[in-house]
C-alpha positions in Angstrom: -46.2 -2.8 -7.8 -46.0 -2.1 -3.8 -44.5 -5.7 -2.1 -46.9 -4.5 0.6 -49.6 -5.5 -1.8 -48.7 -8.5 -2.5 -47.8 -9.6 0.7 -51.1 -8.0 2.1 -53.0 -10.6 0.0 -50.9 -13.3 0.8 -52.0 -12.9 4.2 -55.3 -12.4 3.4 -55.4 -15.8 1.4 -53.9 -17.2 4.3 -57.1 -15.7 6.8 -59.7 -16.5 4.2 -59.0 -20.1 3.0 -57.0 -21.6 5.9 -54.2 -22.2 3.7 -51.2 -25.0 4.9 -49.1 -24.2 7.5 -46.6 -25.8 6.3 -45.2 -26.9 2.8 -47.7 -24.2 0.5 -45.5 -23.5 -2.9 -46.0 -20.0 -3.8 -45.4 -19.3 -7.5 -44.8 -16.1 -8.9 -43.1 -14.3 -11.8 -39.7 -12.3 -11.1 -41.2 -9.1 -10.8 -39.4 -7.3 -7.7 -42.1 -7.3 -5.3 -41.7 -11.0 -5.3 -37.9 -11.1 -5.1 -37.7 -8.4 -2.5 -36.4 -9.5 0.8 -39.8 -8.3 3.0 -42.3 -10.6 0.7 -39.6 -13.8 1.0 -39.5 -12.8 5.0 -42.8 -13.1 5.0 -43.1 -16.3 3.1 -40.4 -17.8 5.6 -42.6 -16.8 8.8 -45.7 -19.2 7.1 -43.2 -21.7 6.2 -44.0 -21.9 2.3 -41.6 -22.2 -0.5 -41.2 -19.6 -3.0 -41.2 -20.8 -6.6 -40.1 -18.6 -9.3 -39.8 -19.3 -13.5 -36.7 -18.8 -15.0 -35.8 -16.0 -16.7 -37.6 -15.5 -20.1 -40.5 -18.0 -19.5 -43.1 -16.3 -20.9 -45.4 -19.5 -20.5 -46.0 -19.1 -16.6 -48.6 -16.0 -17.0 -50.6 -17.5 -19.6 -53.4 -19.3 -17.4 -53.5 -15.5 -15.3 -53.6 -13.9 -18.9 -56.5 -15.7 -20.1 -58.3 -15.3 -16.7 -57.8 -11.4 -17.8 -59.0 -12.2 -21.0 -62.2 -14.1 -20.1 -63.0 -11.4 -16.9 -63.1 -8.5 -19.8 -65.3 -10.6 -21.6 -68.0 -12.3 -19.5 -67.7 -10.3 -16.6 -67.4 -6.7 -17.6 -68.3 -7.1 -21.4 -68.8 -3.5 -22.9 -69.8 -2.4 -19.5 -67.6 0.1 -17.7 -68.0 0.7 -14.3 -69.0 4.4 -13.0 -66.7 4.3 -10.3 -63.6 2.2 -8.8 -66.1 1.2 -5.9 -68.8 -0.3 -8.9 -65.8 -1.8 -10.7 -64.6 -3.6 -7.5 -67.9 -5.2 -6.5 -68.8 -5.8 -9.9 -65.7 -8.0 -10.3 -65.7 -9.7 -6.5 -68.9 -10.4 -7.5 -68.1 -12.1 -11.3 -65.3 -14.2 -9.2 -67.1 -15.5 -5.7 -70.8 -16.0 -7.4 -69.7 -17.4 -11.1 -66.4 -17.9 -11.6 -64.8 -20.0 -9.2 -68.4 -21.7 -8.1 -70.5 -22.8 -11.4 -67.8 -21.8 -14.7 -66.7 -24.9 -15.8 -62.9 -24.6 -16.8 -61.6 -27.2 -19.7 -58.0 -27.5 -17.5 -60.0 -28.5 -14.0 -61.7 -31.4 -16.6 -64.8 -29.2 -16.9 -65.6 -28.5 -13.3 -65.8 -25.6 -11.3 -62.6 -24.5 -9.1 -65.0 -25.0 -6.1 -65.8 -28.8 -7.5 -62.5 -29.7 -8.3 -61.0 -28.9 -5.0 -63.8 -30.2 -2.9 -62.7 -33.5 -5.5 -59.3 -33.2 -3.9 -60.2 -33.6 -0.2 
């Protein structure tokens, strides 16, 4: 995976949802995108902290795993998009309109991730 990719939607997290200036953990998985020295430069210029698992951990992609897991299932089902474009706004769609606004998630103590953060301010 490009480090331009993932740095290209750090900064976009950072335009869309106002994120911290200062003090935002960022947690990844060792993958070299993450370790390489233009994504940590670019993490030092917003001020946030990189966080990384140790090696072997194979616990800290489980919560993005069963995201995976229940976007195949509820979002795209036996459906298969015609086209990268269809697949795109079919899954920006699933995210913005269901997932993160009315899908309850047992971890967030059954509320939405748009509830529980709004719970947080």
């Amino acid at each position: 995976m490009p480090a331009g990719l993932v740095i290209n939607s750090l900064r976009q997290a950072y335009r869309n949802r106002g994120v911290p200036l200062h003090g935002l953990i960022v947690h990844t998985d060792r993958g070299c995108q993450y370790a390489g020295e233009s994504y940590r430069k670019d993490l030092r210029l917003r001020h946030a902290i990189p966080s990384m698992s140790r090696k072997g951990n194979c616990y800290d992609n489980a919560a993005m795993e069963s995201f995976w897991a229940t976007l195949k299932t509820e979002a795209l089902g036996i459906h298969i998009p015609a086209t990268r474009a269809a697949a795109i706004t079919m899954i920006f769609d699933y995210i913005t309109t269901f997932y993160n606004s009315k899908r309850l998630h047992s971890s967030l103590g059954y509320m939405s991730p748009l509830d529980f953060e709004a719970s947080l301010n």
